[in-house]
C-alpha positions as CSV (number, residue, x, y, z in Angstrom):
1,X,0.0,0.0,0.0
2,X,2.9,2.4,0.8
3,X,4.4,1.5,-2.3
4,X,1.7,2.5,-4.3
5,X,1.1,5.4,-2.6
6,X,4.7,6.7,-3.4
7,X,4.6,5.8,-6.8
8,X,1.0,7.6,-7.2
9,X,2.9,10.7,-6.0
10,X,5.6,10.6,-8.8
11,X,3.6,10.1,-11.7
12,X,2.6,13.7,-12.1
13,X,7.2,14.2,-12.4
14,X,7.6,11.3,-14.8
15,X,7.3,13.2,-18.2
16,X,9.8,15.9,-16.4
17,X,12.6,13.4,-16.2
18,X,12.6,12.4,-19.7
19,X,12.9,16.5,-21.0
20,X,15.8,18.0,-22.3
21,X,15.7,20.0,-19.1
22,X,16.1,17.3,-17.1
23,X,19.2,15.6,-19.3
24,X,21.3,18.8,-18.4
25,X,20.5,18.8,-14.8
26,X,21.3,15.3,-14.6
27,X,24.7,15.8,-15.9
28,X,25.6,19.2,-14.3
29,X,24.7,16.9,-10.9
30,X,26.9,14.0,-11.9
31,X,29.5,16.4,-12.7
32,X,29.2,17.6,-9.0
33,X,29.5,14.6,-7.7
34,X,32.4,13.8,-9.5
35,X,34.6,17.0,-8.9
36,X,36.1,15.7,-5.2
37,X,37.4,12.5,-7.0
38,X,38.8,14.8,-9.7
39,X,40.0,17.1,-6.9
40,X,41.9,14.3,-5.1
41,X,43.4,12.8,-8.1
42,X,44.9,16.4,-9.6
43,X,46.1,16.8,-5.7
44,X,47.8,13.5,-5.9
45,X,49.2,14.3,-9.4
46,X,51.1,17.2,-8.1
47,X,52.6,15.4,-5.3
48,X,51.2,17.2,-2.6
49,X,51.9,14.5,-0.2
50,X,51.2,15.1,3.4
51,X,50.4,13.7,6.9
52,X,47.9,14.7,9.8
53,X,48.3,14.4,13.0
54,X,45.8,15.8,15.1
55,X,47.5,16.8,18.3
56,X,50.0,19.1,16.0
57,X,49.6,22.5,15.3
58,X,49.4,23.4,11.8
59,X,52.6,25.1,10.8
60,X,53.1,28.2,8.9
61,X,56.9,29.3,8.4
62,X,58.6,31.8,6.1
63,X,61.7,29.8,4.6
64,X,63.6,31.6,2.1
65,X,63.8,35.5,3.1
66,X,66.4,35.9,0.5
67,X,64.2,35.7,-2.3
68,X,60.8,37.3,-0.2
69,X,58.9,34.0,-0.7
70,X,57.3,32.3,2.1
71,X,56.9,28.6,2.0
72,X,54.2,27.2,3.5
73,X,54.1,24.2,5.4
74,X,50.2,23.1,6.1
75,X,48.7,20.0,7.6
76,X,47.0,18.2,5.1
77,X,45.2,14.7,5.1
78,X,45.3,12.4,2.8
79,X,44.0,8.8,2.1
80,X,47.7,7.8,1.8
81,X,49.7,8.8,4.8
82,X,53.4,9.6,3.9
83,X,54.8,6.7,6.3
84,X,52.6,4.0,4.5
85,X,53.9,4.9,1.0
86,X,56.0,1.7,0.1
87,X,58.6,1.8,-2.8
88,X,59.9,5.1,-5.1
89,X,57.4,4.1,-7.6
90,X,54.8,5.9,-5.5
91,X,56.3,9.1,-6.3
92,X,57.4,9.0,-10.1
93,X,60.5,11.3,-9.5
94,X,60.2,14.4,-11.9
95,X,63.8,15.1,-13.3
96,X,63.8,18.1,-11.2
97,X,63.7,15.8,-8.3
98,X,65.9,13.6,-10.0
99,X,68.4,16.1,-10.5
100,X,68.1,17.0,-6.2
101,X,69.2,13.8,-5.5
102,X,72.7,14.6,-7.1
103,X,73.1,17.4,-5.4
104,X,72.2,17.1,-2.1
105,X,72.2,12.8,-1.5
106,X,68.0,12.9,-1.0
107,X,65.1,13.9,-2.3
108,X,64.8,17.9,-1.0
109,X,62.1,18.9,-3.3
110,X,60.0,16.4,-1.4
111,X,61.6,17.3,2.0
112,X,60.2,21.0,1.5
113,X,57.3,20.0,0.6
114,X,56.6,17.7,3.5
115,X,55.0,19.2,7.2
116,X,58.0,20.3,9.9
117,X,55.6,18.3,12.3
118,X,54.6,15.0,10.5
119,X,53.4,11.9,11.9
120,X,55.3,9.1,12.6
121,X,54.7,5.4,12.5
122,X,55.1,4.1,16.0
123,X,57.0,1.1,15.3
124,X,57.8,0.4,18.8
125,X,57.8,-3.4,20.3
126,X,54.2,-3.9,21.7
127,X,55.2,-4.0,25.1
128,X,57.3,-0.5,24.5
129,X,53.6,0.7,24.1
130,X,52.3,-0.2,28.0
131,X,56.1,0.1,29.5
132,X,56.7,2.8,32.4
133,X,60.0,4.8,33.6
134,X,61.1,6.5,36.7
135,X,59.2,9.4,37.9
136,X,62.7,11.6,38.3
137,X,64.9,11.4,35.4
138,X,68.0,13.7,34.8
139,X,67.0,16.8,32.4
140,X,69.4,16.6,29.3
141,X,71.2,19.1,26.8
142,X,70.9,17.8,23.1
143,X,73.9,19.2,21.1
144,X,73.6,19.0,17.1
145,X,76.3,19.7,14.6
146,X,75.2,21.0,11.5
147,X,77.2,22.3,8.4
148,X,74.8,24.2,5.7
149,X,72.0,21.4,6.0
150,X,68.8,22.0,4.1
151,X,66.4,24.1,6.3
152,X,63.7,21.6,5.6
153,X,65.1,19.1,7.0
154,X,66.9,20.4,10.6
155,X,63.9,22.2,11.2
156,X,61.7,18.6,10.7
157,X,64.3,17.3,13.6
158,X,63.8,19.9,16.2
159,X,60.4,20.1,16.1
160,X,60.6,16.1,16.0
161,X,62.6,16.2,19.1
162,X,60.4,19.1,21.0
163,X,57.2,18.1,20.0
164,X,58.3,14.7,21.4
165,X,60.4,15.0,24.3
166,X,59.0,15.7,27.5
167,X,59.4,19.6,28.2
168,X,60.8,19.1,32.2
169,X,63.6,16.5,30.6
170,X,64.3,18.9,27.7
171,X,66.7,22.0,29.0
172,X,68.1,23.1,26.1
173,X,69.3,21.8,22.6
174,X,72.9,23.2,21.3
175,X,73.2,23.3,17.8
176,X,76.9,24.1,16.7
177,X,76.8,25.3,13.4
178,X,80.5,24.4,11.6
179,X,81.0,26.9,10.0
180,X,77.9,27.1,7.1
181,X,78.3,29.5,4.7
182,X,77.0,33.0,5.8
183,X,73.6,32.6,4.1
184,X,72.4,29.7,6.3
185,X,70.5,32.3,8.3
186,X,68.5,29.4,10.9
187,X,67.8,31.8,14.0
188,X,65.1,33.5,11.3
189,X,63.2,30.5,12.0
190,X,64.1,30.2,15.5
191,X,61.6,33.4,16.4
192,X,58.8,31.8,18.1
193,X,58.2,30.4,21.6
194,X,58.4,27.0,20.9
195,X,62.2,27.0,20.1
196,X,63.0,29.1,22.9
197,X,65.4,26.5,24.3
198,X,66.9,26.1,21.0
199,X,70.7,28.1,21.1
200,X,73.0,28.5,18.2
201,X,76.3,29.0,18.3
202,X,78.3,29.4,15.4
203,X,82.4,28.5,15.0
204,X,84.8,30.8,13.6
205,X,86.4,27.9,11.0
206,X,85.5,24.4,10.3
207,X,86.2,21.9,13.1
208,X,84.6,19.2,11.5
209,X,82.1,16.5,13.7
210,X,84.5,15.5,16.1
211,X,86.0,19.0,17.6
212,X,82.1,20.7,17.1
213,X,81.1,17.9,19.2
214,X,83.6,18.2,21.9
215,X,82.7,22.3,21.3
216,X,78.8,21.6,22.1
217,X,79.6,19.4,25.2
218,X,82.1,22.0,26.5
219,X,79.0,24.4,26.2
220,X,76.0,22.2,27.7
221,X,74.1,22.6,31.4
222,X,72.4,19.6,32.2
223,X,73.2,16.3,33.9
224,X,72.6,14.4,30.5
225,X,74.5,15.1,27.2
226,X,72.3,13.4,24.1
227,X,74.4,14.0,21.0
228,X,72.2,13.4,17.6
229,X,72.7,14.8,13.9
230,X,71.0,16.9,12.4
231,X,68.8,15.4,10.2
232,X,66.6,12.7,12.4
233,X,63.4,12.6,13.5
234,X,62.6,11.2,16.8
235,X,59.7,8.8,17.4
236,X,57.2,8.4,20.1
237,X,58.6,8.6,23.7
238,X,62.3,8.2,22.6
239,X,64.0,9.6,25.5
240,X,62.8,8.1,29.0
241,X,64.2,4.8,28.1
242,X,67.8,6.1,27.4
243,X,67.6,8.2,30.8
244,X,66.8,5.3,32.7
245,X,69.7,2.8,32.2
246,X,71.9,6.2,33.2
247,X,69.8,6.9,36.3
248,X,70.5,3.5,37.6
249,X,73.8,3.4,36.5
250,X,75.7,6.7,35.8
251,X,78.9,5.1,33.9
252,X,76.3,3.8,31.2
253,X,76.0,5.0,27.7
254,X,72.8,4.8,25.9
255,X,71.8,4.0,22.4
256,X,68.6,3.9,20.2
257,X,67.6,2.1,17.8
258,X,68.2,4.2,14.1
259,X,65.5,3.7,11.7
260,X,65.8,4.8,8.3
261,X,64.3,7.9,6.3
262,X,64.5,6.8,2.4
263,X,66.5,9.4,0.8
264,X,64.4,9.6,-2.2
265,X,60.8,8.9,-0.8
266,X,61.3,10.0,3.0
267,X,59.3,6.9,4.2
268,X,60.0,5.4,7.5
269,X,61.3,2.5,7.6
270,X,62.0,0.7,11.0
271,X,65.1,-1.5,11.8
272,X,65.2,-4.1,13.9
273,X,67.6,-4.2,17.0
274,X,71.3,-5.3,16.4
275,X,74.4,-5.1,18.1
276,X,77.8,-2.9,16.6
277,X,81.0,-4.1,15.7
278,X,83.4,-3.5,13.2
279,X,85.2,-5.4,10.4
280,X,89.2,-5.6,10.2
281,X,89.1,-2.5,7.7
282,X,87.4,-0.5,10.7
283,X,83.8,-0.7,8.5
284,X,81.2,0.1,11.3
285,X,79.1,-3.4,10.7
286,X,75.7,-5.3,12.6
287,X,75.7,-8.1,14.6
288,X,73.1,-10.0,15.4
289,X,71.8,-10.4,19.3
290,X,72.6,-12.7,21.2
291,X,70.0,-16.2,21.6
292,X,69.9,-14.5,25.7
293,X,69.4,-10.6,24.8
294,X,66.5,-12.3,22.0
295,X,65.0,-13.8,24.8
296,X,64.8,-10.7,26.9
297,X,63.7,-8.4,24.0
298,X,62.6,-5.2,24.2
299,X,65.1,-4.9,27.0
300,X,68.1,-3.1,26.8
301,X,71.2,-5.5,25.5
302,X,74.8,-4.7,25.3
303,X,76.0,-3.3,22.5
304,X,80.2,-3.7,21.5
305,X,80.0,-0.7,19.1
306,X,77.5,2.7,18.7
307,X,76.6,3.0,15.5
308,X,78.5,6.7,15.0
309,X,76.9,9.6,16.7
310,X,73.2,9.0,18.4
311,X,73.7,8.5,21.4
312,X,73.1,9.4,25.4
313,X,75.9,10.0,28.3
314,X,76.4,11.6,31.0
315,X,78.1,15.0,31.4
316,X,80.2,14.0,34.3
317,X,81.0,10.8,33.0
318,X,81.6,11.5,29.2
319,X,84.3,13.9,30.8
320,X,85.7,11.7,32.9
321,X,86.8,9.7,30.2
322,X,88.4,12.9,28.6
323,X,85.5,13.0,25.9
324,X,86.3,12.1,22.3
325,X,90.5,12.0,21.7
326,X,91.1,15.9,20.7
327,X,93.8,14.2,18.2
328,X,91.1,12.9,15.9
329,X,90.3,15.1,13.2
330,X,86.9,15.7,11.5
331,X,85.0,12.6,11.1
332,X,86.1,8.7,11.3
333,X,86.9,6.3,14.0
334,X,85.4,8.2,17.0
335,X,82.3,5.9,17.3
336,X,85.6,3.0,17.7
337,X,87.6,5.2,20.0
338,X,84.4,6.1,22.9
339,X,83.1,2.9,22.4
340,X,86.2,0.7,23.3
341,X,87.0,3.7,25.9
342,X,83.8,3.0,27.7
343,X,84.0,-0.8,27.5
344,X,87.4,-1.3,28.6
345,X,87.4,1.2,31.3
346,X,84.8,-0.2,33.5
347,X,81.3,1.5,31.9
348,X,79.1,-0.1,29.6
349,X,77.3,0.6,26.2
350,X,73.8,-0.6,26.1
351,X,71.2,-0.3,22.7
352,X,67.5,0.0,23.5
353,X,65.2,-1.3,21.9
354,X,62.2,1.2,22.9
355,X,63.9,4.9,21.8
356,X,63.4,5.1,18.3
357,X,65.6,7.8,16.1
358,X,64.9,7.7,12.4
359,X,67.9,8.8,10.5
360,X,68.4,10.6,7.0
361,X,70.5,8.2,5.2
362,X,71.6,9.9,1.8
363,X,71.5,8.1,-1.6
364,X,73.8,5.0,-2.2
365,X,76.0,6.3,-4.9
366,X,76.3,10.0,-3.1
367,X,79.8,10.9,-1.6
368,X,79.4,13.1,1.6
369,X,82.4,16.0,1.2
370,X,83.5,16.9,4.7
371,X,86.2,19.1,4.3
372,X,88.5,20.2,1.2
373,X,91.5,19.0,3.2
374,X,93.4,16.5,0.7
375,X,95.9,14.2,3.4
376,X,94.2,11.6,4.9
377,X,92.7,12.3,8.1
378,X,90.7,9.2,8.3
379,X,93.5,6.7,8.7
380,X,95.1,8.8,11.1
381,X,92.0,8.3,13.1
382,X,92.0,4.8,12.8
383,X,95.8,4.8,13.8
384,X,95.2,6.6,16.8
385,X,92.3,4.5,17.4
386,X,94.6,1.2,17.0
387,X,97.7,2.5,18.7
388,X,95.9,3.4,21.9
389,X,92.8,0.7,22.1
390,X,93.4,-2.8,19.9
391,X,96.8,-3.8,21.6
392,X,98.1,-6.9,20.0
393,X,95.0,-6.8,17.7
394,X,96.1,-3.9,15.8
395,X,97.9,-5.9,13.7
396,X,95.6,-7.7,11.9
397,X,93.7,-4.1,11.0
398,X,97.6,-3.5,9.4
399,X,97.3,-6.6,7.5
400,X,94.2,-5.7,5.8
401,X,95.1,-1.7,5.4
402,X,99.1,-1.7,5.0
403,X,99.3,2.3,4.8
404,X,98.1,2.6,8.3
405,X,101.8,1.3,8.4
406,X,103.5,4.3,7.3
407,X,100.5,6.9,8.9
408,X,102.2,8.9,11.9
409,X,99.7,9.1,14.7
410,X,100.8,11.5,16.4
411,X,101.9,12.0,20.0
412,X,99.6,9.9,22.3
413,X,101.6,9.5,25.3
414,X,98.8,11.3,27.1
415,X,96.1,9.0,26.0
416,X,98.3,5.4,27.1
417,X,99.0,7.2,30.2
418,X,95.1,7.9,30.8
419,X,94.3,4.4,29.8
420,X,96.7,3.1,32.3
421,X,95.3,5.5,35.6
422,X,92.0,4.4,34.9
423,X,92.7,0.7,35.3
424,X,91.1,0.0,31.7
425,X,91.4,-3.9,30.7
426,X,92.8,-5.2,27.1
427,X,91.0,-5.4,24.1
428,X,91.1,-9.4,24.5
429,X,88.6,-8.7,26.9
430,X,86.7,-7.1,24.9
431,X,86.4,-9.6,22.4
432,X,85.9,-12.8,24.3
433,X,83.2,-11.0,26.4
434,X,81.3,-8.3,24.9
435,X,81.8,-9.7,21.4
436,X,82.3,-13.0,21.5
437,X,81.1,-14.0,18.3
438,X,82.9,-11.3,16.1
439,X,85.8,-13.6,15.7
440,X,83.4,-16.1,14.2
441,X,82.0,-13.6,12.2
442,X,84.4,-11.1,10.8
443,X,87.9,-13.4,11.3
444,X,91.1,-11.7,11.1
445,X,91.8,-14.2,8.3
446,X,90.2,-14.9,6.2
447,X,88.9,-18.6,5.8
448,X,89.4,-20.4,2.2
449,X,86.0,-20.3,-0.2
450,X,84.1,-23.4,-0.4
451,X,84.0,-23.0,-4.2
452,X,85.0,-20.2,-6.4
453,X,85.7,-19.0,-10.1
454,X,83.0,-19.1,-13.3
455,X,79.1,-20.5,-12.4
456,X,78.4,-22.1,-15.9
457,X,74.8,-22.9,-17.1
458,X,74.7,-26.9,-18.2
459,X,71.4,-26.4,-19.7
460,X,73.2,-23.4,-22.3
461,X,76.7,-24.6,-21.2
462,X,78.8,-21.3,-23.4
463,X,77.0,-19.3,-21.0
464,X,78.0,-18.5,-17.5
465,X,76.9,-16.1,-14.7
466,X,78.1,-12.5,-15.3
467,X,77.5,-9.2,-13.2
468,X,79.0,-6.9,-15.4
469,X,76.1,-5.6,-16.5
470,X,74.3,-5.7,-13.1
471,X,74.8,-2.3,-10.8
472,X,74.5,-2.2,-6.6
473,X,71.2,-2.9,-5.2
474,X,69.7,-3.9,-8.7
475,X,68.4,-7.3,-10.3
476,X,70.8,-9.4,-12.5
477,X,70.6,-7.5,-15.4
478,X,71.6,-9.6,-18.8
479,X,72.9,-12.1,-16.2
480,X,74.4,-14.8,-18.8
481,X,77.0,-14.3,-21.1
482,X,79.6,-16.3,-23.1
483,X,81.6,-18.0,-20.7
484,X,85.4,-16.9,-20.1
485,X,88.0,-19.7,-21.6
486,X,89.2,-20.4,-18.1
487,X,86.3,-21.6,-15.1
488,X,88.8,-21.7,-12.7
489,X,90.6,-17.9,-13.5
490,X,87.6,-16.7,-15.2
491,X,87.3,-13.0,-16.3
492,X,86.7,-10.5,-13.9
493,X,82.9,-10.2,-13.8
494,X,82.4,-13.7,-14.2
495,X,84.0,-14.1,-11.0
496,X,82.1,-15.9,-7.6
497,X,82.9,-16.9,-4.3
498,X,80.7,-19.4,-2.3
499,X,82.8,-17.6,0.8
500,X,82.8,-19.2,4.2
501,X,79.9,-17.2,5.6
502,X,77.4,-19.3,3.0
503,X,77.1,-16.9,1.0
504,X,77.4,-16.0,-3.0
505,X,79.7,-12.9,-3.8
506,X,81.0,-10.7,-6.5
507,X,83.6,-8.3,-5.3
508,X,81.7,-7.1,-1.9
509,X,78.2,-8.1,-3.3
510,X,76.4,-11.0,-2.9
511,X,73.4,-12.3,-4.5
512,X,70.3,-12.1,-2.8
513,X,66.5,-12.8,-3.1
514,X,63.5,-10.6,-2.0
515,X,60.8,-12.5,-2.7
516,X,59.5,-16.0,-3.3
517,X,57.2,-16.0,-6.1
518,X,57.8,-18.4,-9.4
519,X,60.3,-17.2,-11.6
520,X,61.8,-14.5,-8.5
521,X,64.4,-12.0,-9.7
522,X,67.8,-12.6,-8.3
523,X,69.6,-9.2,-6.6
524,X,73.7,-8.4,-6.4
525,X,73.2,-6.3,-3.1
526,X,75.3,-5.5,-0.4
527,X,76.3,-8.5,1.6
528,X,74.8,-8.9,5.3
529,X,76.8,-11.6,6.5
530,X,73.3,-12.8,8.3
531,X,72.7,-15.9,5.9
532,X,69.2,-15.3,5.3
533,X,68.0,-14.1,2.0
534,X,71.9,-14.4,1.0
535,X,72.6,-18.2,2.4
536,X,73.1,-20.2,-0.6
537,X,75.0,-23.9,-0.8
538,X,76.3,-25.6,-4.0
539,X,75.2,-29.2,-4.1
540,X,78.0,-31.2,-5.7
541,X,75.9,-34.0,-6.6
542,X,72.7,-32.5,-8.0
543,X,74.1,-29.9,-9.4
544,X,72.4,-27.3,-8.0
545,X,72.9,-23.9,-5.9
546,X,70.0,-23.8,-3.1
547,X,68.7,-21.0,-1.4
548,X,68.8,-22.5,2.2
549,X,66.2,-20.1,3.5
550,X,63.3,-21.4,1.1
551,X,64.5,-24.1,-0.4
552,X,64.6,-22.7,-3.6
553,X,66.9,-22.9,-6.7
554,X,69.0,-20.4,-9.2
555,X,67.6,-21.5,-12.3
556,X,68.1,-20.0,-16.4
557,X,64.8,-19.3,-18.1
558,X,66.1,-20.5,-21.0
559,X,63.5,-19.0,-23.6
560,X,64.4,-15.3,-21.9
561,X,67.7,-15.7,-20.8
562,X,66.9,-14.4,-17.9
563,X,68.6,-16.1,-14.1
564,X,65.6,-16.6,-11.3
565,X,64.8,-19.2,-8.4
566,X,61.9,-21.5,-8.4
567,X,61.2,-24.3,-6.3
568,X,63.9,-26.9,-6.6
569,X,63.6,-29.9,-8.9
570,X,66.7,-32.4,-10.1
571,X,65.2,-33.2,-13.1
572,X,65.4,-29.9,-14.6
573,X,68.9,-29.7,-16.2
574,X,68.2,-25.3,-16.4
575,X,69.0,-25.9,-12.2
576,X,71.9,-27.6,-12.9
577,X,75.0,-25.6,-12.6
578,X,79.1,-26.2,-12.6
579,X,81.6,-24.5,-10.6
580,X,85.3,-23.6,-11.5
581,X,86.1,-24.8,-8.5
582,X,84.7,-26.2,-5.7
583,X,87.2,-27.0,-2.8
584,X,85.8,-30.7,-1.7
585,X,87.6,-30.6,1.4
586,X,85.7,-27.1,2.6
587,X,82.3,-28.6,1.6
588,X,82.2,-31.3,3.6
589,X,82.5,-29.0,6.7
590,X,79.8,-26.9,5.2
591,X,76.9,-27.1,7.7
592,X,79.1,-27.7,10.5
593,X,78.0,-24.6,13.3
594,X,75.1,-23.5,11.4
């Protein structure tokens, strides 16, 4: 009855809605309805990519007062938070973009574009979420080096650090600038009252990291001296838990975890926790945790090595230890040098797992100019480092770089002397305790390959396994080519190593896979020494090189040419491969301590 009584009332409007009238309403409301998706995609389009966060203020700050433009930074949301963006190909770099990359190692159109205040994915363990700290914590004096670093992005890290750090812990943060050049004006955008415990002071030369460090700490107030660079971003609640190991125990020094900030989408990208070390051509490098500190995680866990310059301490303490070496000069080696210091002489160096700092990493390929001194300041460091710290040790770090040899050092009769008075042990010590398993890992010398020279194809057997053609960090890129005369002493990019860590390399690289679907594309990336994605074992009487994660096997597409891993199967002679070399003695011992 209601139905008919509705459709009684319409009849007078039917004719209406078949008149030419009606047709151009109809559209002119469709169009209406369509203009917000229109709206949103040309948005998109122009790469106006922002996040919300609704306990920030919107921002609104004049940036360039040498050309009388101001830049605007709003909040904006979006369906498609920054932080969730996944892989470059969300952004389609425009050659302008492109071209900011080579110049300053990251993306800056982007970071200019992006809010000072943006939200952050809080990628903390779970129980970080729920975990509680001491009422009274000691208040702490962040200093920051900076040397002409893009406004953008040192503004993004102290409102990062004061919209997330607890005002009565926060007394001041130092930022040294290094001598920028005279048109880095940042106090113009230091005018407001929330960066009125921000303090610049500016050197009269360039120091380089090291001495503006030492120059920060020399000026700082508080109990707690947090040194950080200038282009992070801090994540939720990342101080209390470095302040608490040091309240409990004031020789301790404190590090976070560094996540990443792609340098050409500015995602965040979390790491997981890891332990420092180094490799016997003083390369910074990861260890993994040990099967107790696993056990215990998020917890704080010792940690042999800081990963260079984020990093908590006490005033008192950081001076007690005489601070960094004065002798070491601009940047290298002075994560090694406080990092031994404090082990040896009675402190400890602990990672934790619930502070979060994401870092700005620059672009693979992009070579960081310090200073345009030309002698080699870096070795020197690592000579001072070595003289003073690795006692018998320091020879094998000779064996693998031979000018340290012939590098003076300097005078460091004061340092030995300070070493001595405060009672600090030897670096055996060190490495049978704190670092038990770097040995293992990173051995002075090196063990013999389980197999080595050309990987030939005995489905196409004139072709073998090249990466001449293959660049860092990218898939195997016309990966067979005619095989060089000699398997054993084959040419230079037809060169592998099946090294003693399980792993397959080509001069530093290794290959590795990313993911396991049929026909999955085979990388040459940096090698992580973790096994993993990069653990791969030559099976003498099959033929065939597995992938011991997965199970999988390097195969040739032979219709495309084209090297991938599938699923294992012996009957497939495009799995089968043959070796230069294979050292039978070695692969018997192969999963022996795995």
């Amino acid at each position: 009855m209601l139905r008919k009584v509705r459709l009684t009332l319409l009849l007078p409007y039917r004719n209406y809605f078949y008149s030419a009238r009606s047709q151009i309403v109809l559209v002119l409301f469709l169009i209406f309805l369509l203009l917000p998706y229109i709206y949103y995609n040309y948005n998109r389009k122009t790469k106006n990519i922002y996040t919300n966060s609704s306990n920030y203020r919107n921002l609104s700050i004049r940036l360039d007062s040498s050309t009388s433009k101001d830049f605007y930074y709003q909040q904006q949301q979006t369906k498609q938070p920054l932080h969730q963006l996944k892989t470059i190909d969300d952004y389609h770099l425009s050659l302008n973009e492109r071209q900011s990359v080579i110049k300053s190692g990251f993306n800056s159109l982007l970071s200019d574009r992006l809010p000072l205040n943006r939200s952050l994915p809080d990628v903390r363990h779970s129980s970080c979420k729920t975990k509680t700290y001491l009422s009274k914590l000691p208040s702490v004096s962040i200093v920051i080096v900076y040397h002409n670093e893009l406004k953008s992005v040192m503004l993004r890290s102290l409102y990062s650090l004061i919209e997330r750090t607890p005002d009565y812990l926060l007394h001041e943060i130092i930022l040294v600038d290094d001598y920028s050049d005279s048109s880095f004006d940042i106090e113009n955008y230091l005018a407001n009252d929330l960066m009125r415990k921000v303090k610049v002071f500016h050197l009269k030369d360039r120091q380089g990291l090291i001495k503006a460090r030492l120059n920060g700490a020399r000026l700082a107030q508080a109990k707690v001296l947090v040194f950080l660079d200038a282009h992070i971003e801090a994540n939720e609640n990342w101080l209390p838990p470095l302040l608490e190991p040091l309240k409990k125990n004031h020789e301790t020094c404190t590090t976070p975890i560094i996540d990443i900030i792609k340098y050409d989408s500015f995602e965040y990208q979390a790491s997981t926790a890891s332990r420092g070390g180094f490799n016997w051509h003083f390369n910074y490098v990861q260890l993994p945790l040990l099967a107790e500190e696993l056990e215990r995680m998020p917890e704080p866990h010792n940690n042999p090595v800081m990963n260079g310059g984020l990093f908590a301490i006490r005033r008192e303490y950081f001076w007690h230890l005489n601070g960094y070496d004065e002798g070491l000069e601009i940047w290298g080696g002075e994560q090694f040098e406080l990092s031994f210091k404090i082990w040896l002489c009675g402190g400890r160096l602990l990672e934790v797992p619930c502070s979060r700092v994401a870092h700005l990493y620059k672009a693979p390929n992009y070579r960081v100019k310090y200073t345009d001194r030309k002698d080699d300041f870096i070795s020197k460091n690592y000579k001072r480092v070595a003289e003073v710290w690795l006692d018998e040790y320091k020879d094998y770090l000779y064996e693998h770089i031979p000018k340290l040899t012939g590098i003076y050092a300097g005078n460091l009769t004061s340092l030995k002397l300070k070493r001595k008075n405060l009672n600090c042990k030897n670096f055996k010590w060190f490495l049978e305790t704190i670092a038990p398993d770097l040995l293992k890992i990173y051995p002075p010398i090196t063990p013999i390959d389980f197999a080595e020279g050309a990987i030939q194809s005995l489905a196409l057997p004139n072709l073998c396994l090249d990466a001449g053609k293959t660049s860092e960090r990218q898939q195997l890129t016309e990966a067979l080519q005619t095989c060089s005369p000699d398997l054993k002493y084959p040419y230079a990019s037809q060169r592998w190593h099946l090294s003693f860590r399980r792993d397959l390399r080509h001069r530093g690289l290794c290959l590795e896979v990313q993911k396991w679907s049929v026909n999955a594309p085979v990388w040459l990336w940096p090698c992580h020494h973790q096994q993993g994605n990069q653990f791969w074992f030559y099976d003498e009487q099959s033929k065939m090189i597995i992938q011991a994660q997965q199970q999988r096997c390097l195969e040739v597409n032979t219709k495309l040419f084209e090297v991938v891993v599938n699923y294992c199967n012996v009957s497939k002679p495009s799995m089968q491969w043959n070796f230069g070399y294979v050292n039978h003695t070695a692969m018997q011992t192969f999963f022996n301590d795995i």
